[in-house]
C-alpha positions as CSV (number, residue, x, y, z in Angstrom):
1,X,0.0,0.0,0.0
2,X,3.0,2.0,0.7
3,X,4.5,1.3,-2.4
4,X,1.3,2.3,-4.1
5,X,0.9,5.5,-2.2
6,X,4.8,6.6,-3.1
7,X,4.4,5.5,-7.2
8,X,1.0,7.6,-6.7
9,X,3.1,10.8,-5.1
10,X,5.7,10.2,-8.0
11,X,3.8,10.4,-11.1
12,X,1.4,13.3,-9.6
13,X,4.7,15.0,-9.0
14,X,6.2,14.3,-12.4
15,X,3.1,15.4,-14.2
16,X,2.6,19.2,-12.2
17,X,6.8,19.0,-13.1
18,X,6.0,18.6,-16.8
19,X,2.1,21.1,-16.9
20,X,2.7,23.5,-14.1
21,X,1.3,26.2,-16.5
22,X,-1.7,24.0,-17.0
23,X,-1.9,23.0,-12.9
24,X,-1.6,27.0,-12.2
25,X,-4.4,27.5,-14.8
26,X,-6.5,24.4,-13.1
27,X,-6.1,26.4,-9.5
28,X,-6.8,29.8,-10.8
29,X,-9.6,28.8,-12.7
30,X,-11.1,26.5,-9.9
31,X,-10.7,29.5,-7.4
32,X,-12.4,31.4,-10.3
33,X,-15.4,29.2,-10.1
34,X,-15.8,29.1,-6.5
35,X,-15.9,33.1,-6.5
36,X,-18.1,33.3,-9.3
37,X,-20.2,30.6,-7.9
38,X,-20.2,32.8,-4.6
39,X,-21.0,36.0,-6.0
40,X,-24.2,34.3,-7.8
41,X,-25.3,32.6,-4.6
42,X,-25.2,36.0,-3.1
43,X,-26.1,38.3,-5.9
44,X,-29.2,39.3,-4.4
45,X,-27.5,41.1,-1.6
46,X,-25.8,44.3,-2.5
47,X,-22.3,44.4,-2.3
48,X,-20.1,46.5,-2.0
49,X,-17.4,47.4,-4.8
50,X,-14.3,47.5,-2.1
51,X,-15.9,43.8,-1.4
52,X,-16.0,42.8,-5.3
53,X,-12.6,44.2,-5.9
54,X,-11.3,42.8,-3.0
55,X,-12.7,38.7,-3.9
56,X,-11.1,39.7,-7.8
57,X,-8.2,40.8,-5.9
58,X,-7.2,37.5,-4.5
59,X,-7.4,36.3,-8.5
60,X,-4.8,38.5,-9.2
61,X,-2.8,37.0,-6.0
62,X,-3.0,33.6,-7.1
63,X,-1.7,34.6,-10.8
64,X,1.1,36.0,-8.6
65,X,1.8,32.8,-6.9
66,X,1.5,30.9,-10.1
67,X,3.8,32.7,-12.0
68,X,6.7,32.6,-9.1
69,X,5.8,28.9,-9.1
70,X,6.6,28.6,-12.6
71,X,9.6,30.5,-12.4
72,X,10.7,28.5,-9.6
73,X,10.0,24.9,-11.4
74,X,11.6,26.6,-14.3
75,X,14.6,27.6,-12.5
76,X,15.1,23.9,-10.7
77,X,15.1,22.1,-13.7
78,X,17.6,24.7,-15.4
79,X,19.7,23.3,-12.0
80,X,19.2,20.0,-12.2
81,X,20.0,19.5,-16.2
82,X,23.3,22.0,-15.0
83,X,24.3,19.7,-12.6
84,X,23.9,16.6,-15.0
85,X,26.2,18.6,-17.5
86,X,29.0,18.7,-14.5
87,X,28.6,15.5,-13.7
88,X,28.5,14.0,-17.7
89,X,32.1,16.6,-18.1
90,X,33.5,15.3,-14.8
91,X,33.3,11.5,-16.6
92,X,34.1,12.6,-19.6
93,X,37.4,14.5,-17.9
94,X,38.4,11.5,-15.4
95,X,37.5,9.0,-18.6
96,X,39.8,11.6,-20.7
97,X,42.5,10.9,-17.6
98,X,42.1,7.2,-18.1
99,X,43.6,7.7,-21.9
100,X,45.8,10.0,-21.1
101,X,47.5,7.2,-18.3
102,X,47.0,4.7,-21.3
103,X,49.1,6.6,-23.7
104,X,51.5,7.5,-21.0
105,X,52.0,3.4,-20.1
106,X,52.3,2.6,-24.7
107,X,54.8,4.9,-24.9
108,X,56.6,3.7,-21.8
109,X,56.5,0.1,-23.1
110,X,57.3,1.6,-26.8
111,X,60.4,2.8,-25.1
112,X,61.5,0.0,-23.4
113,X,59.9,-2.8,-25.8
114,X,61.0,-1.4,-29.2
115,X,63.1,1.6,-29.3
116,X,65.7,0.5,-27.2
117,X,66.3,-2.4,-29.2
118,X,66.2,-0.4,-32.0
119,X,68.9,1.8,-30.7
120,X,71.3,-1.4,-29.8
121,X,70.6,-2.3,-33.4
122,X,71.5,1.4,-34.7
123,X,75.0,1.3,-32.9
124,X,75.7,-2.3,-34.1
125,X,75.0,-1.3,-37.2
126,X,77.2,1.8,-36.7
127,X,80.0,-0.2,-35.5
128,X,79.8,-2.1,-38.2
129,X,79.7,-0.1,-40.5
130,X,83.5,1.1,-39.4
131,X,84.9,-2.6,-40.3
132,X,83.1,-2.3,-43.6
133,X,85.5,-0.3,-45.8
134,X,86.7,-3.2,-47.6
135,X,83.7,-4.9,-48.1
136,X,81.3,-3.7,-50.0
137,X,78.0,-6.5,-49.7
138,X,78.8,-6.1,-46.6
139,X,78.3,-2.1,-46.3
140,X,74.9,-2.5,-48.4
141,X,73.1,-4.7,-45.8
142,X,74.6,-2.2,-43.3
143,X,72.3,0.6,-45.1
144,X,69.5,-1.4,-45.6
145,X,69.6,-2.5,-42.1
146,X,70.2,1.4,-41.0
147,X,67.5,2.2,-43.6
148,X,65.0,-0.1,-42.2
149,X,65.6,1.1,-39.0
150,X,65.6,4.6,-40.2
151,X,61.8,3.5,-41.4
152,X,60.8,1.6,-37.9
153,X,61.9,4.6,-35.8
154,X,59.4,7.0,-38.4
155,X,56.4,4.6,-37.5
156,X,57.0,4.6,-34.1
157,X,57.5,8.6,-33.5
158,X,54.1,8.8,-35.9
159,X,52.2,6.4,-33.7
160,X,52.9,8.5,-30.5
161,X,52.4,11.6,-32.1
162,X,49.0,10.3,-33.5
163,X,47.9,9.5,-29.7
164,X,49.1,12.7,-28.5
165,X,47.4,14.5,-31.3
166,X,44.3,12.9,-30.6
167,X,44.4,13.4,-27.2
168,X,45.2,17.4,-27.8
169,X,42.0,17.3,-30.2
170,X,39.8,15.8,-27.5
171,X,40.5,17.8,-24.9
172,X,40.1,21.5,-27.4
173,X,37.0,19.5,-28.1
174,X,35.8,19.6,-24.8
175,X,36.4,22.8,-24.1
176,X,35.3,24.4,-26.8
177,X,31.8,22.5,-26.7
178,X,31.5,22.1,-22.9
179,X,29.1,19.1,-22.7
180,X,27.0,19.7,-25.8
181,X,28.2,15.8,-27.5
182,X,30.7,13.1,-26.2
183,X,33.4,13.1,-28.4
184,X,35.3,9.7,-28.5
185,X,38.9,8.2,-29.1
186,X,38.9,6.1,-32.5
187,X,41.4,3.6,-32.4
């Protein structure tokens, strides 16, 4: 019964969230009736016009009180959409954080995985390349060895500078849109 009573409570508060010009309009013109239903009831009795004025009065009131009760539903739903745009930039800023830690842990392991190899290949093949002035086979696979490592080392400074890149575009991105779309790293 409970549960029936808070669902109830729920949707009645979702739907005055959603029509609270329409629920203002309901009260006003209810009140409206009542008066107007009261001035018949008593239109036999003379009345006074500070009377009159004074029931219309209280019409006027209530418009009052509608319209700050609009203006106040207006202004908490302008909050609570503002503090769902801080919340969806605050995960798009730690998720942002993640990649950034990402790239900082491939080029770590770039580092140690492939360019320091690379570099103990580069000075054997620079050391070998001073016993090579005899032999000339042998100084040709010493530039195609240097070459191919001249080629490796491109890739590898273009694949970090392609992850850096993207992660430069992403977060102008975000700044410049605030938290109108959710921009994403393609791989």
């Amino acid at each position: 019964m409970k549960q029936i009573a808070s669902r109830f409570t729920r949707t009645i508060i979702r739907f005055i969230e959603r029509h609270t010009i329409i629920v203002g309009a309901l009260f006003i013109y209810a009140y409206y009736l009542v008066l107007a239903l009261d001035l018949y009831e008593h239109q036999k009795e003379k009345q006074e016009l500070l009377t009159l004025f004074l029931q219309f009065d209280s019409l006027l009131l209530m418009w009052g009180v509608i319209f700050v009760f609009v203006q106040l539903q207006k202004y908490r739903k302008e909050r609570k959409d503002g503090e769902h745009q801080q919340r969806n930039l605050l995960h798009r800023f730690q998720e942002q954080q993640l990649q950034l830690s990402s790239l900082d842990d491939i080029s770590d392991m770039l580092n140690d995985r492939i360019n320091n190899p690379l570099s103990v290949i580069s000075l054997s093949a620079g050391s070998l390349r001073g016993r090579t002035n005899r032999d000339s086979n042998l100084a040709d696979e010493v530039d195609k060895i240097e070459s191919a490592l001249k080629r490796v080392q491109e890739v590898m400074m273009g694949i970090q500078s392609y992850h850096t890149k993207k992660i430069i575009k992403l977060s102008r991105q975000m700044m410049e849109e605030g938290n109108t779309s959710e921009p994403r790293l393609s791989p």
